[in-house]
Structure formats: structure tokens, C-alpha cells
DOKERO-487586 format. One record per atom (N, C-alpha, C): x, y, z. Coordinates in steps of 0.2 Angstrom, whole numbers, plus 5000, padded with zeros to 4 digits. Each point is the difference from the previous one (the first is absolute). Example, Ala and Ser with C-alpha at 12.3 -4.5 7.8 and 13.67 -1.06 7.14 Angstrom:
2
506649725039499650065000500450065000499850054996500450065001499650055003
REM end
This chain:
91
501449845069499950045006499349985003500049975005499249995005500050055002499350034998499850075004499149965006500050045004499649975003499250044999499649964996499550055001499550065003500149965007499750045007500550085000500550004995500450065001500050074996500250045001500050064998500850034996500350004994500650034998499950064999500650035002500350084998500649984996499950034995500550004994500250044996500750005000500350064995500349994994499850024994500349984994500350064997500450004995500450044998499950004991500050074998499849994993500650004996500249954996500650004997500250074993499250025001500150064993500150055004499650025005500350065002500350025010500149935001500449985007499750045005499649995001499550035005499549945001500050015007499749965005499449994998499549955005499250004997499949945008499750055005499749945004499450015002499749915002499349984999500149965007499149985000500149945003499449964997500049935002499649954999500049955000499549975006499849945001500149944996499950004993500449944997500450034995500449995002501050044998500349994993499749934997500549974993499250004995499350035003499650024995500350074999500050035003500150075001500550014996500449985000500750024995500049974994499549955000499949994993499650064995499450015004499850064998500350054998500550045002500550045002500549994994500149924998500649984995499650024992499249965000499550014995499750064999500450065003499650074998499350035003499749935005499450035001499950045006500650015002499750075008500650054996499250055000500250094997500750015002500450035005500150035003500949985000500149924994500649975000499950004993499649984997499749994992500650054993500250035002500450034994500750015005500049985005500750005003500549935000499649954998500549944998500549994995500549975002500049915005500150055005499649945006500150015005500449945006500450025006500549965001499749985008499649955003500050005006500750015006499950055004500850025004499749985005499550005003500149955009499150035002499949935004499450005003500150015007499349995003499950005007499449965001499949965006499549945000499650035007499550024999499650015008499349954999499950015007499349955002499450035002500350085001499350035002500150064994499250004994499850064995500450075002499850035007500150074999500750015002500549965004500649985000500550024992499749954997500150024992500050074997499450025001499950084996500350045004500350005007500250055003500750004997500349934999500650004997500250034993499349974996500250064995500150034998499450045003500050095003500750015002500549985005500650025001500450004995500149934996500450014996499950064993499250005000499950064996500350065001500250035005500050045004500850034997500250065001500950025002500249975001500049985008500449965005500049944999499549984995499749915001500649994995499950064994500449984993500750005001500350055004500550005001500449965006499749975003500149935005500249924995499350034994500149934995500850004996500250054998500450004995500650005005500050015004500649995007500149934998499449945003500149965003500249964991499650034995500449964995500650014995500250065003500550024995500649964997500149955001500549934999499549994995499349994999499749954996500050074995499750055000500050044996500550014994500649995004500650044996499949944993499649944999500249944995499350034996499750065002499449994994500150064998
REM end
């Protein structure tokens, strides 16, 4: 995957131990998730493996963290499992 530097990722991962969501965002995408794979951001670290389900590419920072924030959100979370429930049902 070529990610563009100049960009911003919103990303949702899924814990395969206990199937609950996990989104972030950041600017370089495949550091991040390595982090993420290697136990070193608190917040995923005893919830592993972890399963990337779908990103988002933007070009402007606070574009990024507003989407976040939504997907954080009720509405955001329940719009995400809408839109994946096909992919869900195989995890």
C-alpha cells in the first residue's frame, strides 16, 4: 500500500480477543500499526491480535480528528458496523 506522507489516516481495528472496535488516527499509518501489533500503545496492549478493518485518507489534520471523534461517537460506531457488517460476520 503507498500511503502519502503529506496525509492523515483514520483507522479502525478490531480486537480479535474481545471484538470490539479501536479507532485512531495518524499521520503515518503502517508505523502506527505496527506499534499497535508490538504492544506499544497502552490502550490496545492487552487486547491483541489486532485486525485492521478500514481506513480513511485525509489531507487536512483536523478533518482527521473530527472523523474520529465521529466514529467514536454512538452514531459514528453504529454507522461503522452498518457499513461493515459483510466483513464482520468473517471475524
Amino acid at each position: 500500500m503507498t500511503l502519502n506522507r503529506n496525509s492523515y489516516y483514520v483507522y479502525v481495528l478490531i480486537s480479535l480477543k474481545d471484538k470490539r472496535f479501536y479507532v485512531g488516527y495518524s499521520r503515518y499509518l503502517n508505523q502506527r500499526l505496527k506499534q499497535h501489533s508490538n504492544g506499544e500503545v497502552i490502550s490496545t496492549r492487552n487486547r491483541r491480535p489486532l485486525k485492521l478493518l478500514h481506513y480513511e485518507c485525509f489531507i487536512n489534520e483536523q478533518d482527521a480528528k473530527a472523523r474520529e471523534v465521529f466514529l467514536k461517537s454512538g452514531f459514528g460506531r453504529n454507522q461503522l458496523k452498518s457499513a461493515l457488517k459483510r466483513t464482520l460476520k468473517f471475524i
